[in-house]
C-alpha positions in Angstrom: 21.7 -4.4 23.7 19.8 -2.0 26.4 16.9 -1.1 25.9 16.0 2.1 25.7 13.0 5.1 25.7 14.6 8.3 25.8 16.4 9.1 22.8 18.8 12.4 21.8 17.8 13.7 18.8 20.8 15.5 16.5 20.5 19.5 16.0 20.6 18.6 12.3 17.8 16.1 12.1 16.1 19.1 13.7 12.3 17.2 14.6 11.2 14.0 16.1 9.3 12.9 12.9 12.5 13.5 10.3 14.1 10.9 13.2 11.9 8.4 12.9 11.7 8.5 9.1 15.5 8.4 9.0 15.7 5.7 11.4 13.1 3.7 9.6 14.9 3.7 6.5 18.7 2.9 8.0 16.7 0.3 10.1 15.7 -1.8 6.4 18.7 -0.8 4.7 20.6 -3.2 8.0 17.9 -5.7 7.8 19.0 -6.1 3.6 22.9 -6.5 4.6 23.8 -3.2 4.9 26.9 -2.9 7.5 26.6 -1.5 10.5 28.2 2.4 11.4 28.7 1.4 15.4 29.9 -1.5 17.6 27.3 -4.3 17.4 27.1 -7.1 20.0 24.9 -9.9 19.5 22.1 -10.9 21.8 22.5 -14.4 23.1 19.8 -16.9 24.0 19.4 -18.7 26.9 22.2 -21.4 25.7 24.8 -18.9 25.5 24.5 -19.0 21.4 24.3 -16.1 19.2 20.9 -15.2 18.0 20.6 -14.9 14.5 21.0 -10.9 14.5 18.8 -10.3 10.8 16.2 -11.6 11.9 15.7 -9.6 15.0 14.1 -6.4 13.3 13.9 -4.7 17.2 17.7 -5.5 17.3 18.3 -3.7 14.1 15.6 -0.5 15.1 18.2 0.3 18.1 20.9 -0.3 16.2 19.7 2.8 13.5 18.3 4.6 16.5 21.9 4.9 18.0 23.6 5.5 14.5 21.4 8.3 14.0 22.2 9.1 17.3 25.5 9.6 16.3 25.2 11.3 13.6 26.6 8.8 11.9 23.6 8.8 9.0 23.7 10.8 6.2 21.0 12.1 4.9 19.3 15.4 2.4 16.9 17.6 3.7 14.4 18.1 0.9 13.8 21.2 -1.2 10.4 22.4 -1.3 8.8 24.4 -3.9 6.6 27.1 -2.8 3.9 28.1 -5.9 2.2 31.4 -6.0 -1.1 30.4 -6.4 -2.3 34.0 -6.3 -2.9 35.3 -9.3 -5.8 37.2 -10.4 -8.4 36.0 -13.0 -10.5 38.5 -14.5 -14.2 36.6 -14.2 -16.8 37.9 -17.3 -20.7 37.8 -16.4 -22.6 37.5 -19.5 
C-alpha cells in the first residue's frame, strides 16, 4: 500500500477532526475482523510472503483513511442540545 500525507477530506465529513475520529473508529472496527469496503492488497516481506495483515495496525489506518475517503463510511452527525441558561433570578438582600 502507498504511503500517503495528503488526504481529501469528503464535503460531508465537513472538518479534519470529525475525519480522524471517523477514521479512528473504522480503523479498530478492521483490526476486530470487520471486512474491508475497498480493494485490499497485502504487503509482502522480504521473502515474497504475505504479512500477516491484522497485525499491521498502520496497514489498517490507510485502509480506513481511503474508505473514508470514499465515502464509503457511514456515519451520524450528532445532535446537540443548546440550553438557555439565561434566566433571571430575583436575588433578596436581608
Amino acid at each position: 500500500m502507498i504511503q500517503r500525507t495528503v488526504v481529501q477530506i469528503p464535503e460531508e465529513i465537513a472538518n479534519k477532526y470529525r475525519f480522524v475520529v471517523v477514521s479512528g473508529k473504522r480503523c479498530e472496527q478492521l483490526q476486530r475482523g470487520a471486512y474491508p469496503k475497498v480493494e485490499v492488497v497485502v504487503p509482502v516481506n522480504k521473502q515474497g510472503q504475505a504479512q500477516d495483515a491484522p497485525k499491521l495496525a498502520s496497514f489498517w489506518a490507510q485502509v480506513a483513511i481511503k474508505e473514508v475517503e470514499e465515502s464509503r463510511i457511514a456515519f451520524e452527525t450528532p445532535e446537540v442540545a443548546i440550553f438557555d441558561y439565561t434566566t433571571e433570578v430575583p436575588i433578596s438582600v436581608e
